[in-house]
Biopython code that builds the backbone (N, CA, C, O; Angstrom):
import numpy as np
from Bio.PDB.StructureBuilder import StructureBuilder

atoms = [
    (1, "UNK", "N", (14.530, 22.652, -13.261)),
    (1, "UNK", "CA", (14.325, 21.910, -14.495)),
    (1, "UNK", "C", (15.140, 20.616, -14.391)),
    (1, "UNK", "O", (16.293, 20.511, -13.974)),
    (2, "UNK", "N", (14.208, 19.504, -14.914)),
    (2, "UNK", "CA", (15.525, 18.260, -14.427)),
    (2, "UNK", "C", (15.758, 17.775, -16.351)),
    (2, "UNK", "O", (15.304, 18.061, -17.459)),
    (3, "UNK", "N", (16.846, 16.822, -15.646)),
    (3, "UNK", "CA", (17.008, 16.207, -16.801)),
    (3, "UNK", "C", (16.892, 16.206, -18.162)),
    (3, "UNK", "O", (17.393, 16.688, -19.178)),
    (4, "UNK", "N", (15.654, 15.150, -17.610)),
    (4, "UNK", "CA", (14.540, 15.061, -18.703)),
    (4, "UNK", "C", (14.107, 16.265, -19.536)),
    (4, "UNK", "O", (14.047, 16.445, -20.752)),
    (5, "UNK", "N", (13.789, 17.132, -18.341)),
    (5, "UNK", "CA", (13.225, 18.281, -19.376)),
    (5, "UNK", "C", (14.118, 19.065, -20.550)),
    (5, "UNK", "O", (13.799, 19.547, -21.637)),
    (6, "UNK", "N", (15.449, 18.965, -19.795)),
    (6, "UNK", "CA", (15.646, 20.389, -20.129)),
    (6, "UNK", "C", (16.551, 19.123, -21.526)),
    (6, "UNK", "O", (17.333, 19.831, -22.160)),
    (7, "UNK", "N", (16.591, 18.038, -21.914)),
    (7, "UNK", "CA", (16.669, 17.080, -22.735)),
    (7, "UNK", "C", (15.200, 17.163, -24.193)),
    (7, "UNK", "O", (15.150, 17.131, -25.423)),
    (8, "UNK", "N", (14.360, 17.265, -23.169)),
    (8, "UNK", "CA", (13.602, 17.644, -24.362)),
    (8, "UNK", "C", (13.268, 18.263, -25.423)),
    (8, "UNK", "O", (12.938, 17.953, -26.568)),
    (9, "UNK", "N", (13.554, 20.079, -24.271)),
    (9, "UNK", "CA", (13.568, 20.710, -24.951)),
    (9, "UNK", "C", (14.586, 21.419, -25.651)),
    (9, "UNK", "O", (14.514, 22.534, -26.168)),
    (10, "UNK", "N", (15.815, 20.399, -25.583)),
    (10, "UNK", "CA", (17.178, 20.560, -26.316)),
    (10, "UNK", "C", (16.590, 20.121, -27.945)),
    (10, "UNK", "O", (16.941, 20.467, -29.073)),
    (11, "UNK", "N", (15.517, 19.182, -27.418)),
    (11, "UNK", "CA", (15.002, 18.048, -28.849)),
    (11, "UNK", "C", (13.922, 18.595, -29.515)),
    (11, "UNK", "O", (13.421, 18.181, -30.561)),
    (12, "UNK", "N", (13.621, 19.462, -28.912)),
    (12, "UNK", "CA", (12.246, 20.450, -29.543)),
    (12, "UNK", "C", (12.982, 21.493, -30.717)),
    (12, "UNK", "O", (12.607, 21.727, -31.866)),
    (13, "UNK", "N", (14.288, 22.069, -29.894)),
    (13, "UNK", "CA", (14.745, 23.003, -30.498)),
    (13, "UNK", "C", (15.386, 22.450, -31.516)),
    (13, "UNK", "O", (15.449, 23.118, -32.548)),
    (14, "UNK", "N", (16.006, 21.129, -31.488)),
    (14, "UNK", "CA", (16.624, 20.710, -32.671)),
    (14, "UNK", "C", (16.097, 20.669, -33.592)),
    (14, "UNK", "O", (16.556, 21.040, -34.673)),
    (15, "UNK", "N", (14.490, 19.995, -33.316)),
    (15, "UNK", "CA", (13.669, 19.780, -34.466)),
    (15, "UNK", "C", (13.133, 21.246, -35.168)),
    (15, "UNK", "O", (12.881, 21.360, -36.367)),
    (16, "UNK", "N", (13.033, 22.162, -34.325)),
    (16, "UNK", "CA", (12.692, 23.467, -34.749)),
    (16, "UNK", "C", (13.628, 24.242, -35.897)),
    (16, "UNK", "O", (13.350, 25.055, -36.779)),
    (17, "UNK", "N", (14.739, 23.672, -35.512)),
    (17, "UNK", "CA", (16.088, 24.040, -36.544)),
    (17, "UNK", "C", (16.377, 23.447, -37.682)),
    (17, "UNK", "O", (16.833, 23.984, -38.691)),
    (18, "UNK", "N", (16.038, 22.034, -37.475)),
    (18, "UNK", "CA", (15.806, 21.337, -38.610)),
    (18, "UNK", "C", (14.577, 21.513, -39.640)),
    (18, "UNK", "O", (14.736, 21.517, -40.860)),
    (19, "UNK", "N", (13.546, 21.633, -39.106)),
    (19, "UNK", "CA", (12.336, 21.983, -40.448)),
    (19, "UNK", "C", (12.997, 23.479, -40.571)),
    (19, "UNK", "O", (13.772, 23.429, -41.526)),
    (20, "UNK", "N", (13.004, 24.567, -40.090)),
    (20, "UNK", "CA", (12.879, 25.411, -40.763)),
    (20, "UNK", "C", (14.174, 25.243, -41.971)),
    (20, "UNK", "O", (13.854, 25.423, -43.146)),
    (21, "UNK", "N", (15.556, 24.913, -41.655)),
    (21, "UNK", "CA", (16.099, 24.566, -42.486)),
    (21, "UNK", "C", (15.992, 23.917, -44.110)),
    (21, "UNK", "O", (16.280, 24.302, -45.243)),
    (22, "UNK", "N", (15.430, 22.768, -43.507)),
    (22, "UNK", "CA", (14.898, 21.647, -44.453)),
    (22, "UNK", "C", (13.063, 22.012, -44.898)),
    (22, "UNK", "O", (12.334, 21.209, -44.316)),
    (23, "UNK", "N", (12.393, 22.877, -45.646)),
    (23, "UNK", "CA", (11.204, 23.111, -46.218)),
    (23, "UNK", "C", (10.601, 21.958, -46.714)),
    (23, "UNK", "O", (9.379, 21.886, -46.582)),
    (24, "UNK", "N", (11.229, 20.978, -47.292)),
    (24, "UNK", "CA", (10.842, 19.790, -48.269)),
    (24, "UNK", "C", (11.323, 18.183, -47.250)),
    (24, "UNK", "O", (12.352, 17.521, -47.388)),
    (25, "UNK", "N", (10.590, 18.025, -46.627)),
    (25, "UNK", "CA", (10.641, 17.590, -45.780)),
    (25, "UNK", "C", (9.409, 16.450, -46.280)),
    (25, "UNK", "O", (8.638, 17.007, -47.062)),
    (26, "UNK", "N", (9.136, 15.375, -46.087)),
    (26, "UNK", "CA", (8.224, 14.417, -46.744)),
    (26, "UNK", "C", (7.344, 14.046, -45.477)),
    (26, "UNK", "O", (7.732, 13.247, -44.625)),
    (27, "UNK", "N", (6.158, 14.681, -45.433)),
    (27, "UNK", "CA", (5.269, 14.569, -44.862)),
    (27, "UNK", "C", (4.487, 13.638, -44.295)),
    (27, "UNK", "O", (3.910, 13.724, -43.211)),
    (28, "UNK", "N", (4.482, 12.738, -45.062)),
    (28, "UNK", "CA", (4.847, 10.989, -43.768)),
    (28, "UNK", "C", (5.345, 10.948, -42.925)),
    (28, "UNK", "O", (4.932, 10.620, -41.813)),
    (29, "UNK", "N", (6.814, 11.416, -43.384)),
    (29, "UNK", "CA", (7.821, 11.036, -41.775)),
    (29, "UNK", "C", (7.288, 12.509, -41.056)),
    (29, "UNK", "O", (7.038, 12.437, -39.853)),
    (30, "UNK", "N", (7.154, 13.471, -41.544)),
    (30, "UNK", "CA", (6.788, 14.720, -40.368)),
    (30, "UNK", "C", (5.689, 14.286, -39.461)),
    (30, "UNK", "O", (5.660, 14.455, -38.242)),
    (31, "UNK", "N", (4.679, 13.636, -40.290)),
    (31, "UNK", "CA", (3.309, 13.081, -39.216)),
    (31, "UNK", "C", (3.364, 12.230, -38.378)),
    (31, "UNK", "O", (2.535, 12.041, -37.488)),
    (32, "UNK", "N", (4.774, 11.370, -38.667)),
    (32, "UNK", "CA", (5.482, 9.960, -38.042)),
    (32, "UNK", "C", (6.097, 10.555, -36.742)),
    (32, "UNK", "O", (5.924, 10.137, -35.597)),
    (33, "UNK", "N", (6.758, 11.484, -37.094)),
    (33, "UNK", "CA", (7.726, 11.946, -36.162)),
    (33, "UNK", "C", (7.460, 12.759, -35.414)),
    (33, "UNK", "O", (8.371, 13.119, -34.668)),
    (34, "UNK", "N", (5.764, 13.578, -35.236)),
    (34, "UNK", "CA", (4.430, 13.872, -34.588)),
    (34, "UNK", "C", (3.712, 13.351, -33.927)),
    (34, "UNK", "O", (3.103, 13.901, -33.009)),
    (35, "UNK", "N", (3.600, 11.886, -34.321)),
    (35, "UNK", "CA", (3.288, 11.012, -33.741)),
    (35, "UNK", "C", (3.927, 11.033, -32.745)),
    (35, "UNK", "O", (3.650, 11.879, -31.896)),
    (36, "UNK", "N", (5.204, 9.920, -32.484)),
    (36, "UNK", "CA", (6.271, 9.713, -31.908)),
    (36, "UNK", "C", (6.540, 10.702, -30.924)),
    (36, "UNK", "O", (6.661, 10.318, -29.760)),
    (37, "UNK", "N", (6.668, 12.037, -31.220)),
    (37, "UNK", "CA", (6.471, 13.366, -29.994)),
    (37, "UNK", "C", (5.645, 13.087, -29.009)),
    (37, "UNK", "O", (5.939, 13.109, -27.814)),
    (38, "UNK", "N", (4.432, 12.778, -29.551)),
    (38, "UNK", "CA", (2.750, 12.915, -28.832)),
    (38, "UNK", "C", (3.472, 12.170, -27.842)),
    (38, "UNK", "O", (3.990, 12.391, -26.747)),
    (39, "UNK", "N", (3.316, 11.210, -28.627)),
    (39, "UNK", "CA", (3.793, 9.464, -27.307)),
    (39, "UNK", "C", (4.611, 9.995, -26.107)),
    (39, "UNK", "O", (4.365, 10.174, -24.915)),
    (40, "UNK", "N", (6.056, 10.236, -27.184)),
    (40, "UNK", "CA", (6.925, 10.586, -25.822)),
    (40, "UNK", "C", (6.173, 11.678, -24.829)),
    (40, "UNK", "O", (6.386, 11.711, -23.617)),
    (41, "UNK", "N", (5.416, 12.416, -25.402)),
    (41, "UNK", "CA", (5.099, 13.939, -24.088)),
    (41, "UNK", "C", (3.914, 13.014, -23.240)),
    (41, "UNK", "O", (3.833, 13.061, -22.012)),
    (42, "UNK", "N", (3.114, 12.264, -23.997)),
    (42, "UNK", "CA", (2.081, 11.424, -22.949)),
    (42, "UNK", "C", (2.638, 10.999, -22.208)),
    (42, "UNK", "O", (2.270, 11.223, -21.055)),
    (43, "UNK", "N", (4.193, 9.896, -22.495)),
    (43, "UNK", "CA", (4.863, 8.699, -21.502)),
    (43, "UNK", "C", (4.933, 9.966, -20.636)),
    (43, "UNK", "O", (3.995, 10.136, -19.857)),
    (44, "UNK", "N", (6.039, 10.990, -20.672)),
    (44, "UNK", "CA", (6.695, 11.602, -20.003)),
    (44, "UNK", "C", (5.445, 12.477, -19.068)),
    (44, "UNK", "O", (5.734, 12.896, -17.947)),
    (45, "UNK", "N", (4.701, 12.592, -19.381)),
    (45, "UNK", "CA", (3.753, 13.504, -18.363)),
    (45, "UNK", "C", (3.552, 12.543, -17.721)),
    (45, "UNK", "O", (3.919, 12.764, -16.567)),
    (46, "UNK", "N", (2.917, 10.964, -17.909)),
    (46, "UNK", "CA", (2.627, 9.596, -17.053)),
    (46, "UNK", "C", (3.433, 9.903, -16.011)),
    (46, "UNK", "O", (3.244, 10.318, -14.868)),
    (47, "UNK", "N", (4.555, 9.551, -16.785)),
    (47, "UNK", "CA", (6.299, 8.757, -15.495)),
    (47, "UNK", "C", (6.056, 10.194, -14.845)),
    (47, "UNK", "O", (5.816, 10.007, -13.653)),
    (48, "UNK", "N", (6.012, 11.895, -15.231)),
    (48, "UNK", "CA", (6.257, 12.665, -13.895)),
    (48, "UNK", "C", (5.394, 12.437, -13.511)),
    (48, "UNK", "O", (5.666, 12.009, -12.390)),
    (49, "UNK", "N", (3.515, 12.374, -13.759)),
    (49, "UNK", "CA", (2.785, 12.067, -12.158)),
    (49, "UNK", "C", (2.712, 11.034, -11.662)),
    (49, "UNK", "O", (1.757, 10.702, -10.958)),
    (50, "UNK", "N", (3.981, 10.096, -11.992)),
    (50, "UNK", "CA", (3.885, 8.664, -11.026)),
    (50, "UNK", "C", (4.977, 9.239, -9.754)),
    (50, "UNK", "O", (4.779, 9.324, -8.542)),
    (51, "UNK", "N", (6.462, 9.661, -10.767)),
    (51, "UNK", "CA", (6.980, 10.254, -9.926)),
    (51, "UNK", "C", (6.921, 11.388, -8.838)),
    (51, "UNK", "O", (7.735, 11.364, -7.915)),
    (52, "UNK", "N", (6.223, 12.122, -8.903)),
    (52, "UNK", "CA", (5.294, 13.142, -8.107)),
    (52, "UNK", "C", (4.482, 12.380, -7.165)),
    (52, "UNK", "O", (4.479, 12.869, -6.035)),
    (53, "UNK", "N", (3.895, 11.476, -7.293)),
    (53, "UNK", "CA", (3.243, 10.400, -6.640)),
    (53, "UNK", "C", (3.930, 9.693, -5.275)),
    (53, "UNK", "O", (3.507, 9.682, -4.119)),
    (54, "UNK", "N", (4.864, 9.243, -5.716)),
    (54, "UNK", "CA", (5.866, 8.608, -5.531)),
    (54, "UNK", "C", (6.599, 9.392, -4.229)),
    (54, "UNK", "O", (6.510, 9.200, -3.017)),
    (55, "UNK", "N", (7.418, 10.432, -5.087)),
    (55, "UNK", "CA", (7.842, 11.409, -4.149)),
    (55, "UNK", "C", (7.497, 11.886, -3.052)),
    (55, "UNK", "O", (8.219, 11.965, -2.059)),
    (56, "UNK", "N", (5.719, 12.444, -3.197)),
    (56, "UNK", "CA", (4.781, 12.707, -2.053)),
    (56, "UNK", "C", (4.490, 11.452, -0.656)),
    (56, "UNK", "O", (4.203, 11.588, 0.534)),
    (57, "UNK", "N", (4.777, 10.080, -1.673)),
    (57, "UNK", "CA", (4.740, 8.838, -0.361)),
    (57, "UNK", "C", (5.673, 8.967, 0.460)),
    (57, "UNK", "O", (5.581, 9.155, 1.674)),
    (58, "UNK", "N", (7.088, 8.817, -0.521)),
    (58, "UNK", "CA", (7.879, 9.017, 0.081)),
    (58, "UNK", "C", (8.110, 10.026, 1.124)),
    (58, "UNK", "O", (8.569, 9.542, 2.159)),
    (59, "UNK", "N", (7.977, 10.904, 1.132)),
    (59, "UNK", "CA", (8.071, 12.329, 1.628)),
    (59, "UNK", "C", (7.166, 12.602, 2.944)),
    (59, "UNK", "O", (7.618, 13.354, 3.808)),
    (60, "UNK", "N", (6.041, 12.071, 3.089)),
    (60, "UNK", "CA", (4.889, 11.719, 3.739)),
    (60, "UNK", "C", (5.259, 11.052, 5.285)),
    (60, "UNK", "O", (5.801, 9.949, 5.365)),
    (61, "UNK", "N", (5.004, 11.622, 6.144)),
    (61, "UNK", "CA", (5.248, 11.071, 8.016)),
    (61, "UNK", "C", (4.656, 9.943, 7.642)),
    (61, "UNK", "O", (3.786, 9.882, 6.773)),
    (62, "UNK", "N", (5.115, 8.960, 8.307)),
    (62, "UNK", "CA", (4.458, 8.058, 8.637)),
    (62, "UNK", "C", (3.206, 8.418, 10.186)),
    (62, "UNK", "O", (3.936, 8.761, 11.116)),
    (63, "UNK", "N", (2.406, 8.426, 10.436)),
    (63, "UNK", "CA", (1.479, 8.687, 10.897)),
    (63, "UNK", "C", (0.990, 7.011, 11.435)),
    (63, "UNK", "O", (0.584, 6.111, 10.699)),
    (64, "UNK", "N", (1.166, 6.965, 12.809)),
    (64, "UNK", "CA", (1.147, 5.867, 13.705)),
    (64, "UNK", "C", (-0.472, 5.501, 13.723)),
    (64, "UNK", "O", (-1.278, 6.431, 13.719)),
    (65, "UNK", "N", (-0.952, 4.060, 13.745)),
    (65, "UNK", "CA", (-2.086, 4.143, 13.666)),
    (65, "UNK", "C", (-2.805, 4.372, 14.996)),
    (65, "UNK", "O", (-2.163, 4.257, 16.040)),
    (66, "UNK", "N", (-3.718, 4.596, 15.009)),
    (66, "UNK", "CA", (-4.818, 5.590, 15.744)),
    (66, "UNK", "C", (-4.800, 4.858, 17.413)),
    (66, "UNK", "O", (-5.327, 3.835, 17.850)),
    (67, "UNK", "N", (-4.148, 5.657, 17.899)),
    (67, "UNK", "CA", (-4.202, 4.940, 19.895)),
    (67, "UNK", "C", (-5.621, 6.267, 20.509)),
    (67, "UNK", "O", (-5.851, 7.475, 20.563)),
    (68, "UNK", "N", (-6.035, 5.312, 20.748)),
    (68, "UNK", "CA", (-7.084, 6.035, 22.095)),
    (68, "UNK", "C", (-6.049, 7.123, 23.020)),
    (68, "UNK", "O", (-4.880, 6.848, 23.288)),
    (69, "UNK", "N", (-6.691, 8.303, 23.405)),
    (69, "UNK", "CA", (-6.095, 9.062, 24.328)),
    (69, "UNK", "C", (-6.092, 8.438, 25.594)),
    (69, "UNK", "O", (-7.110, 7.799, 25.859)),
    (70, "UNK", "N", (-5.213, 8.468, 26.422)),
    (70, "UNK", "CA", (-5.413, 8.538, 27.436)),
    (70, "UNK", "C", (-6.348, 9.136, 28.363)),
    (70, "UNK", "O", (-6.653, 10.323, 28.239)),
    (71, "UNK", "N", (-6.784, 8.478, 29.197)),
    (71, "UNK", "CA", (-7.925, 9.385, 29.943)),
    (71, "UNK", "C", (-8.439, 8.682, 30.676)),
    (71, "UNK", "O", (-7.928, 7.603, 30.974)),
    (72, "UNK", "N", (-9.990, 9.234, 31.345)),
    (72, "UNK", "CA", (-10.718, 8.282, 32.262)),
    (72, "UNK", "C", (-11.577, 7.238, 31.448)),
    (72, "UNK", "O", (-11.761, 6.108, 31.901)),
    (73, "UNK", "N", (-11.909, 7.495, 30.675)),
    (73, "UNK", "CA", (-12.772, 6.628, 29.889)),
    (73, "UNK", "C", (-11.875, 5.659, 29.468)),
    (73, "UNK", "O", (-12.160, 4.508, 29.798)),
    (74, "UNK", "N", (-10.525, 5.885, 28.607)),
    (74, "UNK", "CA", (-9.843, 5.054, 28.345)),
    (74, "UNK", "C", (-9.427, 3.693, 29.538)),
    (74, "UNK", "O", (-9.460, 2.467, 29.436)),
    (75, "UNK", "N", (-9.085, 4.533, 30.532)),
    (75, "UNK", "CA", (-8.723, 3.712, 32.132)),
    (75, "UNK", "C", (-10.029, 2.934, 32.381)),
    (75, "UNK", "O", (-9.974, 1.837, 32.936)),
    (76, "UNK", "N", (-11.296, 3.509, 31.960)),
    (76, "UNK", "CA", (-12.421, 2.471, 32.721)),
    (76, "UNK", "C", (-12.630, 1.250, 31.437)),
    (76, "UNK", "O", (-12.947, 0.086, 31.682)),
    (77, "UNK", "N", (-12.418, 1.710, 30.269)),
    (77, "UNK", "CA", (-12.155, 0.293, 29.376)),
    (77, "UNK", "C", (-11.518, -0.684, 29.794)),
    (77, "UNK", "O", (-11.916, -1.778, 30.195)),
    (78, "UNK", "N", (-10.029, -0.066, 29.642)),
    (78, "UNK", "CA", (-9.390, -0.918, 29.786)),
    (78, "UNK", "C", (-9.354, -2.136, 31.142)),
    (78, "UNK", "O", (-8.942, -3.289, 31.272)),
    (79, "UNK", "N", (-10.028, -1.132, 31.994)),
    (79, "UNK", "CA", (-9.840, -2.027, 33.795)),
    (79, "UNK", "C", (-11.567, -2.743, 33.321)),
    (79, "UNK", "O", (-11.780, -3.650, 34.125)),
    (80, "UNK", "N", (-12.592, -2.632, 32.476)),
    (80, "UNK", "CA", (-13.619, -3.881, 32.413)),
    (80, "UNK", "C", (-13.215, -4.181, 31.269)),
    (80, "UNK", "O", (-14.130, -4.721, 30.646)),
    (81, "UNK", "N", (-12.019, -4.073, 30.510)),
    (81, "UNK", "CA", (-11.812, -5.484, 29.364)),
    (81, "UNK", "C", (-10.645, -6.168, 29.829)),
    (81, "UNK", "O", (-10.441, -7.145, 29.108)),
    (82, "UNK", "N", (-9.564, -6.022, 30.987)),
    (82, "UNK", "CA", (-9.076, -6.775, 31.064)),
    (82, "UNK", "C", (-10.452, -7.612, 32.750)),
    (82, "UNK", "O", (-10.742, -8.806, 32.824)),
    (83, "UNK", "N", (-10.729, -7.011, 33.302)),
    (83, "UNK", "CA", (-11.704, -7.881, 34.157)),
    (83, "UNK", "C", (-12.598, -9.015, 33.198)),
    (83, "UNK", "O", (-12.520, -10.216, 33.458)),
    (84, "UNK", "N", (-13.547, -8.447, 31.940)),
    (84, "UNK", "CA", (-13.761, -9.513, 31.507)),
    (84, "UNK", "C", (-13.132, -10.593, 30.838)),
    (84, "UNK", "O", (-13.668, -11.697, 30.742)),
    (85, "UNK", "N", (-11.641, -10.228, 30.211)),
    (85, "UNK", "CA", (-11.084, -11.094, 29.847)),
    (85, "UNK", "C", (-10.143, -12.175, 30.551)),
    (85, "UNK", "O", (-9.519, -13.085, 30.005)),
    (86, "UNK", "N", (-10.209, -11.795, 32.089)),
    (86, "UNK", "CA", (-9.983, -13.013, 32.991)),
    (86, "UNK", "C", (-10.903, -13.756, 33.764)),
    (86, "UNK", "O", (-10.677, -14.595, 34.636)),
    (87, "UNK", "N", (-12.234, -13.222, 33.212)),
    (87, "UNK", "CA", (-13.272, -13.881, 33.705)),
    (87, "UNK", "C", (-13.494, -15.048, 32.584)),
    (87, "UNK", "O", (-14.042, -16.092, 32.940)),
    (88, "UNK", "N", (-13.124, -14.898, 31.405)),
    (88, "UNK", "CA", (-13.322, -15.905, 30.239)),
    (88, "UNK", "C", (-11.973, -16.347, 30.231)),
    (88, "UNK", "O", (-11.847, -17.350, 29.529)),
    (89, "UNK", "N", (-11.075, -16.016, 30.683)),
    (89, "UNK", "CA", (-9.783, -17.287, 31.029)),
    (89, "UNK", "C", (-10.264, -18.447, 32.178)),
    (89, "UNK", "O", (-10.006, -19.611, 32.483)),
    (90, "UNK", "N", (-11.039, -17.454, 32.553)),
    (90, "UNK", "CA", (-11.279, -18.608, 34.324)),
    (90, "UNK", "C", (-12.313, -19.703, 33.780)),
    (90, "UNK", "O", (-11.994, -20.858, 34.062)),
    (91, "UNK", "N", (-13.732, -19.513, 32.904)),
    (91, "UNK", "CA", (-14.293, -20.281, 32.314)),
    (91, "UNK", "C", (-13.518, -21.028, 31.514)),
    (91, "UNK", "O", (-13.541, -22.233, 31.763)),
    (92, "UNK", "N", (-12.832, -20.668, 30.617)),
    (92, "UNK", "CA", (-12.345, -21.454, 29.674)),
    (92, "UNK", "C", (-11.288, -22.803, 30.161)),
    (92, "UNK", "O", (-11.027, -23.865, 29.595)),
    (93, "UNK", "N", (-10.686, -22.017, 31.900)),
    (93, "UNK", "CA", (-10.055, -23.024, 32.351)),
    (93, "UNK", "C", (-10.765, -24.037, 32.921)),
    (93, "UNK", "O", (-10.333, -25.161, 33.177)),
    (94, "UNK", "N", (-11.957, -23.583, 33.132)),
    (94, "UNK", "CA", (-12.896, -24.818, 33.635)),
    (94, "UNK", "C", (-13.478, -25.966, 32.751)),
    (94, "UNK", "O", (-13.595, -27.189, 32.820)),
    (95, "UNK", "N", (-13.745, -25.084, 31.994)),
    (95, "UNK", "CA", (-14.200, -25.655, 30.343)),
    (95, "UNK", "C", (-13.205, -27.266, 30.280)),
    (95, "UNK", "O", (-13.611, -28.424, 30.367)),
    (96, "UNK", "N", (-11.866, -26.755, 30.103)),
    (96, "UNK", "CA", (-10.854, -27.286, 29.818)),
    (96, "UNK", "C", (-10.740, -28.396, 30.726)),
    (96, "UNK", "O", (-10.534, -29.534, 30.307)),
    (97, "UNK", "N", (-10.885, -28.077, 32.170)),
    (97, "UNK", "CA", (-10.917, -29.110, 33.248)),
    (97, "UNK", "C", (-12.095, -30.453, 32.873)),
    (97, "UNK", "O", (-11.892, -31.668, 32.871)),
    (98, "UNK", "N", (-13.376, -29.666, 32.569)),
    (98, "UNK", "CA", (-14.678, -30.708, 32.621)),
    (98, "UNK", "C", (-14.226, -31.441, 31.069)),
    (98, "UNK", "O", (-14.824, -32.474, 30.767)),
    (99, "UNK", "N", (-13.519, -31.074, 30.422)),
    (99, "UNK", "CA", (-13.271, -32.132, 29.387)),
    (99, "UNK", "C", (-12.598, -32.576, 29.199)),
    (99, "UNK", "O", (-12.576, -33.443, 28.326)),
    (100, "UNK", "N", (-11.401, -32.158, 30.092)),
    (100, "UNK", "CA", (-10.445, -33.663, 30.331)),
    (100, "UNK", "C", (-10.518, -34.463, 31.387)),
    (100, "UNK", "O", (-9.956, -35.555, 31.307)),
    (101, "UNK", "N", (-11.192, -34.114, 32.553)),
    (101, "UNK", "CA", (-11.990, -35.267, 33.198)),
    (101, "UNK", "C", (-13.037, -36.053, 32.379)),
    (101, "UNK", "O", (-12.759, -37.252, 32.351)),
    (102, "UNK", "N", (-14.398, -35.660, 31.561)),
    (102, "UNK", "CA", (-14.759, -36.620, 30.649)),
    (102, "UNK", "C", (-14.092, -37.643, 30.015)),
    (102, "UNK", "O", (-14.319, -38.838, 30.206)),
    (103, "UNK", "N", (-13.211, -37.156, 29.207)),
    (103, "UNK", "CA", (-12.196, -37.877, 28.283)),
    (103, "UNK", "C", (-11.424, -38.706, 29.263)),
    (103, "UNK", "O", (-11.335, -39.903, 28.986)),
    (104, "UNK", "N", (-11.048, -38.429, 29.980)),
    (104, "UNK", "CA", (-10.517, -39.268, 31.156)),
    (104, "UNK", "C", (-11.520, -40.919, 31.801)),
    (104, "UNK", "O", (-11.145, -42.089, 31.869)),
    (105, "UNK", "N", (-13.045, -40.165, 32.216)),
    (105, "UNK", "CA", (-13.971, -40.959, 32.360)),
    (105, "UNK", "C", (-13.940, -42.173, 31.426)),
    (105, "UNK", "O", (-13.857, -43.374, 31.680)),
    (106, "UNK", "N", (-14.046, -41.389, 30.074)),
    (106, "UNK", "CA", (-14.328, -42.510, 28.843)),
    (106, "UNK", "C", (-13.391, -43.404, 28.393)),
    (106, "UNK", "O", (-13.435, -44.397, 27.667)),
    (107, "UNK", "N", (-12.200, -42.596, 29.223)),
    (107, "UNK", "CA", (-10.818, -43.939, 28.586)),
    (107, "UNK", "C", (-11.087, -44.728, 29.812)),
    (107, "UNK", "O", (-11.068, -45.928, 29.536)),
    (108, "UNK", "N", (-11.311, -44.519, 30.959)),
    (108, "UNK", "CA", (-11.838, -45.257, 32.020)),
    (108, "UNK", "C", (-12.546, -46.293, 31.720)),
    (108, "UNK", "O", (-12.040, -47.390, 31.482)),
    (109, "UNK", "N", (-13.901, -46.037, 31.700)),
    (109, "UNK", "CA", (-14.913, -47.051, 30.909)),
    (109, "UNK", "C", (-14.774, -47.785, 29.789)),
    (109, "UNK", "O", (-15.310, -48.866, 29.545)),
    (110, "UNK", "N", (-13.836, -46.992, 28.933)),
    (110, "UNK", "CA", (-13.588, -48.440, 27.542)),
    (110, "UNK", "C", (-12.793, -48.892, 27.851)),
    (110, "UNK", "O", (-12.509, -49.780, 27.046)),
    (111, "UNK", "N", (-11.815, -48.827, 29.014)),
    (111, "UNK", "CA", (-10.578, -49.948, 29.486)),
    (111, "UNK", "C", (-11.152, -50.908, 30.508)),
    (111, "UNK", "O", (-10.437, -51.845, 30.863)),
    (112, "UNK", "N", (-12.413, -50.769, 31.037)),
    (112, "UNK", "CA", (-13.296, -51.725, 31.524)),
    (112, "UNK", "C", (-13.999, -52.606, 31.156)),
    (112, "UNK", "O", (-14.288, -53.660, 31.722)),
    (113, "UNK", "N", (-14.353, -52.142, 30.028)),
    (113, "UNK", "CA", (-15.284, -52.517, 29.040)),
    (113, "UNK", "C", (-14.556, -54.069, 28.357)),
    (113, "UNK", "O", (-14.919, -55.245, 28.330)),
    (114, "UNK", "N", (-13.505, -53.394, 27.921)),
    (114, "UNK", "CA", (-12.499, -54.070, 26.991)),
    (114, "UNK", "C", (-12.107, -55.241, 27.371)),
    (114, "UNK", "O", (-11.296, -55.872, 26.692)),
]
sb = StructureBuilder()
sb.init_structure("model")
sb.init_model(0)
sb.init_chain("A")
sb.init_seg("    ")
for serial, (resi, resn, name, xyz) in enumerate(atoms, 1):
    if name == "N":
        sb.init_residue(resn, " ", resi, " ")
    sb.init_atom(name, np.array(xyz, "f"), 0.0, 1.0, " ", f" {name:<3s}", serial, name[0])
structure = sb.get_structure()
């Protein structure tokens, strides 16, 4: 029992001691102060299933995100994605070559030009 609870129902019992005591009790404030119960037992059921919530995250492995097993299949990926991905470094370095020789060309020609 935590706290809270066992707070409450210190406040349940008070009130239980008090009406029966007090019979003439003005029925406004009893419906007021009914009210006011409701609320608090709604908040308080809220806040414990946030805290319950909460607790369970907390509490919870972290769980690594998802790696491929090892294996043969894994090994034949990996050996044709790194093959294709130095086959598109090798283009891209060419790429790179034919357009800075262009650009080269063209500063050529407009310094002739000029």
């Amino acid at each position: 029992m935590t706290n809270e609870e066992f707070e409450r129902l210190k406040d349940s019992l008070r009130a239980k001691q008090s009406h029966a005591q007090s019979n003439d009790v003005d029925p406004e404030k009893a419906t007021a102060a009914a009210k006011v119960a409701r609320e608090r037992r709604k908040l308080d059921r809220d806040m414990n299933r946030i805290e319950r919530a909460l607790m369970r995250l907390a509490d919870a492995p972290r769980e690594p995100k998802r790696r491929p097993k090892e294996g043969p299949r894994w090994s034949e990926f990996k050996e044709s994605f790194e093959k294709q991905h130095a086959e598109i470094r090798k283009f891209a370095a060419r790429s790179d070559a034919k357009i800075k020789a262009l650009a080269e060309e063209m500063q050529r020609r407009n310094t002739r030009t000029s």
